[in-house]
VEXVEX-225339 format. One record per residue (C-alpha): residue number from 1; residue in one letter; x, y, z. Coordinates in Angstrom, 2 decimals, padded with zeros to 5 digits. Example, Ala and Ser with C-alpha at 12.3 -4.5 7.8 and 13.67 -1.06 7.14 Angstrom:
% residues 2
 kelo nudo       x       y       z
    1    A  012.30 -004.50  007.80
    2    S  013.67 -001.06  007.14
//
This chain:
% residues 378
 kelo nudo       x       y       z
    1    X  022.19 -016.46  009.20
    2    X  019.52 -018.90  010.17
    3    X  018.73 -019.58  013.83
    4    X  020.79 -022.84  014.08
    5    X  023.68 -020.31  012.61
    6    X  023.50 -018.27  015.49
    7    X  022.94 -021.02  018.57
    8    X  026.05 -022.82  016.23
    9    X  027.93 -019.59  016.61
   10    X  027.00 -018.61  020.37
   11    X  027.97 -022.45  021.34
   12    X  031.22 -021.96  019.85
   13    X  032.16 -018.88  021.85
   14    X  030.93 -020.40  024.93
   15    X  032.63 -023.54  024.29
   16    X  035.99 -021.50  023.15
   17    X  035.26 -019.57  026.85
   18    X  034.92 -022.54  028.38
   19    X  038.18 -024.34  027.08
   20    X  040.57 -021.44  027.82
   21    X  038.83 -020.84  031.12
   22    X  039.38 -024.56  032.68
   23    X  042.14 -025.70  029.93
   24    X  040.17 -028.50  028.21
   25    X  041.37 -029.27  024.55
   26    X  038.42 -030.97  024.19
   27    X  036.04 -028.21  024.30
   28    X  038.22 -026.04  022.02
   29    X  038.09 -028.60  019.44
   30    X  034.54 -028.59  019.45
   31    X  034.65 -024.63  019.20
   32    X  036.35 -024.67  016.56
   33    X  034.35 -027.11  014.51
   34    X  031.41 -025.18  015.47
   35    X  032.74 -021.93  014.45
   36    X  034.24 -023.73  011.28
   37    X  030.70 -024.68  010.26
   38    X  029.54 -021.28  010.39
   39    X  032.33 -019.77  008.06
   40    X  032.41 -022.00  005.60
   41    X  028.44 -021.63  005.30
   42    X  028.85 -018.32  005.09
   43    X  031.34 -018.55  002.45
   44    X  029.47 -020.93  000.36
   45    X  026.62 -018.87  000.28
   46    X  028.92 -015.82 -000.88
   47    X  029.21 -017.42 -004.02
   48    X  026.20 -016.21 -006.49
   49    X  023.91 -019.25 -007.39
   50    X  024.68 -020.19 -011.44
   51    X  021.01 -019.05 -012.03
   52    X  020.27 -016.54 -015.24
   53    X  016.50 -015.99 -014.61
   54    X  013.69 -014.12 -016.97
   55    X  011.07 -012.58 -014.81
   56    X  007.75 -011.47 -017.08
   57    X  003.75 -010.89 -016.64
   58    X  001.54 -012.58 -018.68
   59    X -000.28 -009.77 -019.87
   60    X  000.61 -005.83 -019.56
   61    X -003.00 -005.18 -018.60
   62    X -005.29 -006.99 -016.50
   63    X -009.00 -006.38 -015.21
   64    X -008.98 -005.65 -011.20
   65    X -010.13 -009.29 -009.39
   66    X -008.60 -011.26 -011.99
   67    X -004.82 -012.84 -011.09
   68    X -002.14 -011.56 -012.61
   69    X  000.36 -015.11 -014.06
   70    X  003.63 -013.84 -013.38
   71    X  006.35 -016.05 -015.99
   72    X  009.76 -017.02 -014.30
   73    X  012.43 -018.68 -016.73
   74    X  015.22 -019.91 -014.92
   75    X  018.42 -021.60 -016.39
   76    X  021.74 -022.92 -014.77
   77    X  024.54 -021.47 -017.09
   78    X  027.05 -022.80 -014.99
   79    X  029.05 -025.86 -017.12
   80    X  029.83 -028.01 -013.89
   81    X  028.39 -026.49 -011.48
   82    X  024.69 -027.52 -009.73
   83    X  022.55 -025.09 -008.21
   84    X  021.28 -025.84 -004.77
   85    X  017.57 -026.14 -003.70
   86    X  015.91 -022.53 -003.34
   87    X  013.17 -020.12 -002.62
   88    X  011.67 -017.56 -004.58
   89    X  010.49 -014.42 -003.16
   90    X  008.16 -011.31 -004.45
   91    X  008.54 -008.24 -002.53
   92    X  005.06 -007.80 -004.11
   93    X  003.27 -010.61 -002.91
   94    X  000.85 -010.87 -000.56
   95    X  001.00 -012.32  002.42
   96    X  004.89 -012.45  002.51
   97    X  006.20 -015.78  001.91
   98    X  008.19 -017.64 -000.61
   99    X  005.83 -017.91 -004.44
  100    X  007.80 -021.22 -005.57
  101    X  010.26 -023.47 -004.27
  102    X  012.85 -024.74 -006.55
  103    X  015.01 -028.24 -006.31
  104    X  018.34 -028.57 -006.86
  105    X  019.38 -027.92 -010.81
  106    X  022.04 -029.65 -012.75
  107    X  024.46 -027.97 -014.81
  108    X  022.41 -026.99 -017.78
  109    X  019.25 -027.34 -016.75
  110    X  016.10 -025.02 -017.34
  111    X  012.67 -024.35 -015.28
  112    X  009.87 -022.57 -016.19
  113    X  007.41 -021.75 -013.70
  114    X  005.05 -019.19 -012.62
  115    X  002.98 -017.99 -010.01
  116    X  000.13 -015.57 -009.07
  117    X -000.20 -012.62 -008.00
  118    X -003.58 -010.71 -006.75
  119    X -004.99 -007.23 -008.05
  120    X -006.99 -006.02 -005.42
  121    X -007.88 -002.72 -006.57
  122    X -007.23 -000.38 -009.85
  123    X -004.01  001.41 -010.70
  124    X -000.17  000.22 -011.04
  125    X  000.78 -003.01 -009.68
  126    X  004.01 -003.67 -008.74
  127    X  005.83 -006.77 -009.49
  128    X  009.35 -007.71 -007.47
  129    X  012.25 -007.20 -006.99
  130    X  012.50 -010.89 -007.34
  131    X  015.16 -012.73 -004.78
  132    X  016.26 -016.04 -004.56
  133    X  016.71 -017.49 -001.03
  134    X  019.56 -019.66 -000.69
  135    X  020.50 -021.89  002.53
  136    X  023.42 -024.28  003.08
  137    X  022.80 -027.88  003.50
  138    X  023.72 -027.86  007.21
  139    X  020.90 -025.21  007.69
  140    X  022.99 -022.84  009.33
  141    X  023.22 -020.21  006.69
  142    X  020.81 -018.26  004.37
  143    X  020.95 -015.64  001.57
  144    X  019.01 -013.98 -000.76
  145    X  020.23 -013.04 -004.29
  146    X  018.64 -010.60 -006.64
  147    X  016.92 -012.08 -009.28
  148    X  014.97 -009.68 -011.38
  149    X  014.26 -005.82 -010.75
  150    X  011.12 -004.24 -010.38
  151    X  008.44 -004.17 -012.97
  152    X  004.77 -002.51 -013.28
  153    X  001.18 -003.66 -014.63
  154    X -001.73 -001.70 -015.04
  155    X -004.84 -003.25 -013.38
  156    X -008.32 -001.84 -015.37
  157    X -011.33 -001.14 -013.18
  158    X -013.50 -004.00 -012.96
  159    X -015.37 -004.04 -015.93
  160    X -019.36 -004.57 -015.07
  161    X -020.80 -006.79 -018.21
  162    X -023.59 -004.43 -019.58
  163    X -024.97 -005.64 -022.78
  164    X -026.12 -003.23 -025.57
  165    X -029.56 -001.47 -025.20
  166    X -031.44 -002.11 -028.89
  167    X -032.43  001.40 -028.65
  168    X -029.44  003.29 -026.54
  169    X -031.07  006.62 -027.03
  170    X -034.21  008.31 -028.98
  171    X -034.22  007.79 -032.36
  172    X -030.89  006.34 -032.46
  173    X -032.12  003.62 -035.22
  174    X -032.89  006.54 -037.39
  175    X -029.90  008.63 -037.43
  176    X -028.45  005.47 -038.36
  177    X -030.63  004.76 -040.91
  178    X -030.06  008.30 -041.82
  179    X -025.70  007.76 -041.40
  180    X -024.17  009.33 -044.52
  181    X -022.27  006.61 -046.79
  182    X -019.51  007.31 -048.20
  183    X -017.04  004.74 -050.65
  184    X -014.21  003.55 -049.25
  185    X -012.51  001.17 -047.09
  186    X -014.29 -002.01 -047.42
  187    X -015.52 -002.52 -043.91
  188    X -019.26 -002.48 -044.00
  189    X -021.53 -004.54 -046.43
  190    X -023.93 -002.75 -047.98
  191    X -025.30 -004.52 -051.23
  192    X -024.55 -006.35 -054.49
  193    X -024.44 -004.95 -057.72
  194    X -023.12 -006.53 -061.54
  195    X -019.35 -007.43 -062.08
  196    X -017.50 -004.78 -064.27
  197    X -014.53 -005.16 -065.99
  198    X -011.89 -004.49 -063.26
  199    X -013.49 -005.13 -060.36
  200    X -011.33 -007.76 -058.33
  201    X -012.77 -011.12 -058.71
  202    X -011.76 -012.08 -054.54
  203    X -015.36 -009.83 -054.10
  204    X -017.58 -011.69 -056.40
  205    X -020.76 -013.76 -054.48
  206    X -020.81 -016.96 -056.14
  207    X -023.62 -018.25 -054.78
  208    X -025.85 -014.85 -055.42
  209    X -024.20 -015.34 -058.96
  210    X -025.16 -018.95 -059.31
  211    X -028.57 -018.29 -058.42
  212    X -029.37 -015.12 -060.94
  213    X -027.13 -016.86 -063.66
  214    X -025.22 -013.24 -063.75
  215    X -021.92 -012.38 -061.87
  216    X -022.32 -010.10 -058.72
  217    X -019.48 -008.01 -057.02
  218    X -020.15 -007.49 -053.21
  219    X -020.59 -003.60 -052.63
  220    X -018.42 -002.55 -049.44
  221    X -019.58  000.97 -047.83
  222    X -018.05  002.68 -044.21
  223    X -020.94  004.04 -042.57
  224    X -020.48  006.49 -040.03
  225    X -022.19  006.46 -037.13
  226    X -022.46  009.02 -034.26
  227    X -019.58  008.61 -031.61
  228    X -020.27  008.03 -027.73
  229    X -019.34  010.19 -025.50
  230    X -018.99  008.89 -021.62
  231    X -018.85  011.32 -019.11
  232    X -017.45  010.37 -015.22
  233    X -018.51  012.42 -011.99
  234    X -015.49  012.85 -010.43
  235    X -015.48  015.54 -007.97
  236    X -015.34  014.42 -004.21
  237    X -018.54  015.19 -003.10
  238    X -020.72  013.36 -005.56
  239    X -019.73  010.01 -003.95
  240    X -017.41  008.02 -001.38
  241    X -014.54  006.36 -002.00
  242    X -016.40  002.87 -002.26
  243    X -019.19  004.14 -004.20
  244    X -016.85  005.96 -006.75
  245    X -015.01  002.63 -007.34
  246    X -018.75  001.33 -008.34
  247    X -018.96  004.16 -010.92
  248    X -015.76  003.85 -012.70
  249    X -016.31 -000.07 -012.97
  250    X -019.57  001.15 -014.53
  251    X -018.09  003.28 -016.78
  252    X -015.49  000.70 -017.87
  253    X -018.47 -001.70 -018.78
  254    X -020.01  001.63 -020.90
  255    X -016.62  002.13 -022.30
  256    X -016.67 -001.32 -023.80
  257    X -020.11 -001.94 -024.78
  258    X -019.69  001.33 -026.58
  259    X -016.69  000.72 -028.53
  260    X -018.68 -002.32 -030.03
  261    X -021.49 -000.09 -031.25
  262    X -019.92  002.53 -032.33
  263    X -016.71  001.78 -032.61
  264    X -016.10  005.20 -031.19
  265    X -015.63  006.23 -027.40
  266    X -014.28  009.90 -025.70
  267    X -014.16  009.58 -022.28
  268    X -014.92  012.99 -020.32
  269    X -014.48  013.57 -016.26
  270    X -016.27  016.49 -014.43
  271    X -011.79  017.53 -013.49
  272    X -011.07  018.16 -017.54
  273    X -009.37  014.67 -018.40
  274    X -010.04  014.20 -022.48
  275    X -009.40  010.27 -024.00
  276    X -010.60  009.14 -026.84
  277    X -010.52  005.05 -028.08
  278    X -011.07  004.36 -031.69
  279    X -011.64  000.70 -032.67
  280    X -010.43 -000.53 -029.23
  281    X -011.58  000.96 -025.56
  282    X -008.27  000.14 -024.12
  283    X -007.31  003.75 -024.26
  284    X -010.01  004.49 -022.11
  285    X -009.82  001.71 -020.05
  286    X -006.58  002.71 -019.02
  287    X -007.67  006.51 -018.06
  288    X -010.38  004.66 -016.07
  289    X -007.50  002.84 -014.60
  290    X -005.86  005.91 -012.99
  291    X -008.85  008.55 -012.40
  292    X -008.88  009.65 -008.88
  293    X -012.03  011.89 -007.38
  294    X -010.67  015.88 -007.18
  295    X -012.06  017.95 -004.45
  296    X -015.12  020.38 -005.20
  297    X -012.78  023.70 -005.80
  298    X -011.10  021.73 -008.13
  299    X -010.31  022.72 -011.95
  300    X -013.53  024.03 -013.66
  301    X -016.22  021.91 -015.22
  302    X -015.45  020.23 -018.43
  303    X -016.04  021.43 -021.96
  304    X -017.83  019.35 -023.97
  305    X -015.55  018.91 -027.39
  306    X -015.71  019.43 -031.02
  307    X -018.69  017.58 -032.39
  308    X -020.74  016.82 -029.13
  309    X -023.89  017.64 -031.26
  310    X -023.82  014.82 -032.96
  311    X -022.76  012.15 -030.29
  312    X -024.20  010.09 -028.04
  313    X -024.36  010.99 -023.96
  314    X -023.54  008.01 -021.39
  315    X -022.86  009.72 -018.13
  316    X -021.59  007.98 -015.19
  317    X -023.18  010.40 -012.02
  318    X -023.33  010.42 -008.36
  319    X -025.89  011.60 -006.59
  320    X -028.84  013.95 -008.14
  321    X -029.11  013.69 -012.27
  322    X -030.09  017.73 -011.46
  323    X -026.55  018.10 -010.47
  324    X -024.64  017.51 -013.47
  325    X -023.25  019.83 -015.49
  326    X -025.74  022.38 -017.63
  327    X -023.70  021.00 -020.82
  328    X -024.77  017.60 -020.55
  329    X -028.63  018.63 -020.36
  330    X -027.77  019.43 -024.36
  331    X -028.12  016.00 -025.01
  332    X -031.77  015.79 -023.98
  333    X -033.15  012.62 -026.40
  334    X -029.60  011.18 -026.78
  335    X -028.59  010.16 -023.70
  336    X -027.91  007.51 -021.04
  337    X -027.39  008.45 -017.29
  338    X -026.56  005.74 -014.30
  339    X -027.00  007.66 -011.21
  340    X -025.52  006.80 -008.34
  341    X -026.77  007.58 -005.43
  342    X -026.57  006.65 -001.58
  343    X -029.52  008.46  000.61
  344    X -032.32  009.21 -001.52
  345    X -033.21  008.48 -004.88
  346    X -033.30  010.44 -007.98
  347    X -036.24  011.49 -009.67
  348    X -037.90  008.62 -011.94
  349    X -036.90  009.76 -015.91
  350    X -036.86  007.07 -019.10
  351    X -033.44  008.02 -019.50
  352    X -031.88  007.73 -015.73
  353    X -031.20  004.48 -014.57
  354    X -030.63  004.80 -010.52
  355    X -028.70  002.21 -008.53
  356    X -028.80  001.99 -005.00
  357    X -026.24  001.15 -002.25
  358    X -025.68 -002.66 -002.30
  359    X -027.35 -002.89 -005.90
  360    X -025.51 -004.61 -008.32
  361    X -025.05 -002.39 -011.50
  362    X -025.10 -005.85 -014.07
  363    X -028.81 -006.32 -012.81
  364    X -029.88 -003.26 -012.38
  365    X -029.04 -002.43 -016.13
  366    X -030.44 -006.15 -017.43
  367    X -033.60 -004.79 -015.67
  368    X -033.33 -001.44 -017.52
  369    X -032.67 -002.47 -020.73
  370    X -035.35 -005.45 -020.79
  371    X -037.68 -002.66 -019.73
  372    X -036.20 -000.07 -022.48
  373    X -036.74 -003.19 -025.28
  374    X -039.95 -004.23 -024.22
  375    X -040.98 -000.12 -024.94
  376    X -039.09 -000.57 -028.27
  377    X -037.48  002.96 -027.04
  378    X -040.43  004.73 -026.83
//
């Protein structure tokens, strides 16, 4: 009931009072079309609006900072019957308020609309329930009806934009060069040779064959080329909250960059946590989108997996380099690390970058790898 509801409602009992107390008609008649108004806007609004409504997100996954388009179908399935002018609330929105506000709809009739929703930080967002607000046309009356139930989204870490380093690690461009080839899926191409007799024709290069008057087959190769593995700090005491936030956003923009070299990326935290992407980082991405810090007498320090030998190290730290692990000091020549750190700052080494509080970690890693091309690695 709105606030003219209740002042209708209160004047009616005071009128009604008012009438039996001094025996004036008048004033009862007025009570009663006060109090008349009042039930039969309550009674109209009993009724469940003729609304069928599809509530969906836009996207299942969506990077922290960037809206998240929430999709609202709604259609009047009633064959005579209009629906009145409404609001549309998200329990999930923020500030609370109506998201849309919807005219009156014929018999019929369909709407599609949408509306935003913010992603402030990492993790599950929620999305409704989803109401619609009703109120009769004398204003007296309001009602909300359930619309849609409640749904989830995962928001990813804010992925920093970190380009690839031409030389990631020490003689990366020969163990590439170096990559054993094997025959296979065609995916990678490596070279032309003659046409033979049942070779499929969709792989000949016409204009290679024009040119030597002779018909050459593309030659297709896979190559394979030494995973990444990324490894996140995540015990308590390496960093603060805010400062932790930085590092997974950093390791997000690793994950990614990675996953476009290599097409290969394990992610490893200091508590034990084991994901591996293939082809895509979002299996990563969404680990990185639930890691939380664990205290310091937490579970034991990871294991490095099956085949670490022959991977590639980025590390995501916080604080000292001298801190981490003694596994990850295996990786001596092959690695990347991006230290964190808030007080003092780590020891100078080609294959640290250090980032300050209030440094941004896109510079600071444009700067790095400008300075690790202009070296050519060395």
């Amino acid at each position: 009931m709105t606030r003219a509801g209740v002042l209708a409602l209160l004047s009616a009992l005071v009128l009604g009072a008012a009438a039996l107390l001094f025996g004036l008609p008048e004033l009862f008649l007025v009570a009663v079309v006060c109090g008349g108004l009042v039930l039969l806007a309550g009674v109209a609004l009993s009724l469940r609006p003729p609304l069928r409504a599809v509530c969906n997100p836009a996207r299942r996954r969506v990077a922290c900072g960037t809206p998240l388009v929430v999709h609202l179908r709604l259609n009047n399935v009633a064959r005579r019957r209009a629906a009145p002018a409404s609001d549309v609330f998200d329990e999930a929105f923020d500030p609370p308020g109506p998201v849309l506000r919807l005219g009156p709809m014929r018999s019929g009739a369909v709407v599609n609309e949408h509306y935003h929703l913010a992603t402030p930080r990492r993790g599950w967002r929620t999305i409704g329930p989803v109401w619609l607000e009703v109120e009769d046309a004398f204003g007296l009356a309001r009602r909300r009806h359930r619309l849609a139930p409640r749904r989830q989204v995962l928001v990813w870490p804010e992925i920093a934009e970190l380009a690839a380093i031409p030389e990631t690690v020490e003689h990366a461009t020969e163990r590439r060069r170096q990559a054993r080839l094997t025959s296979g899926a065609a995916t990678d191409f490596h070279s032309l040779r003659s046409f033979e007799p049942g070779d499929d024709p969709h792989r000949i290069h016409w204009p290679a064959s024009t040119r030597y008057q002779e018909l050459l087959v593309r030659r297709f190769e896979t190559v394979q080329r030494p995973e990444t593995l990324l490894y996140l700090d995540t015990h308590a005491t390496a960093a603060s909250p805010e400062v932790f936030e930085l590092m997974v956003s950093a390791a997000a923009g690793l994950a990614v960059m990675a996953t476009a070299e290599s097409g290969s990326v394990r992610l490893l935290t200091s508590s034990g946590a084991e994901v591996r992407a293939t082809g895509s980082p979002t299996g990563v991405l969404d680990a990185l989108a639930l890691v939380e810090q664990v205290p310091a007498d937490g579970p034991e320090a990871a294991r490095l997996p099956v085949g670490a030998a022959r991977m590639i190290l980025l590390a995501v730290m916080g604080g000292s380099v001298g801190e981490s692990p003694p596994a990850l000091n295996l990786f001596e020549g092959r690695r990347l690390v991006l230290s964190f750190y808030q007080d003092e700052p780590p020891e100078e080494h080609r294959d640290v970058l250090a980032i300050g509080p209030g440094e941004s970690t896109a510079e600071r890693w444009e700067e790095f790898r400008t300075m690790r091309a202009g070296s050519g690695g060395r």
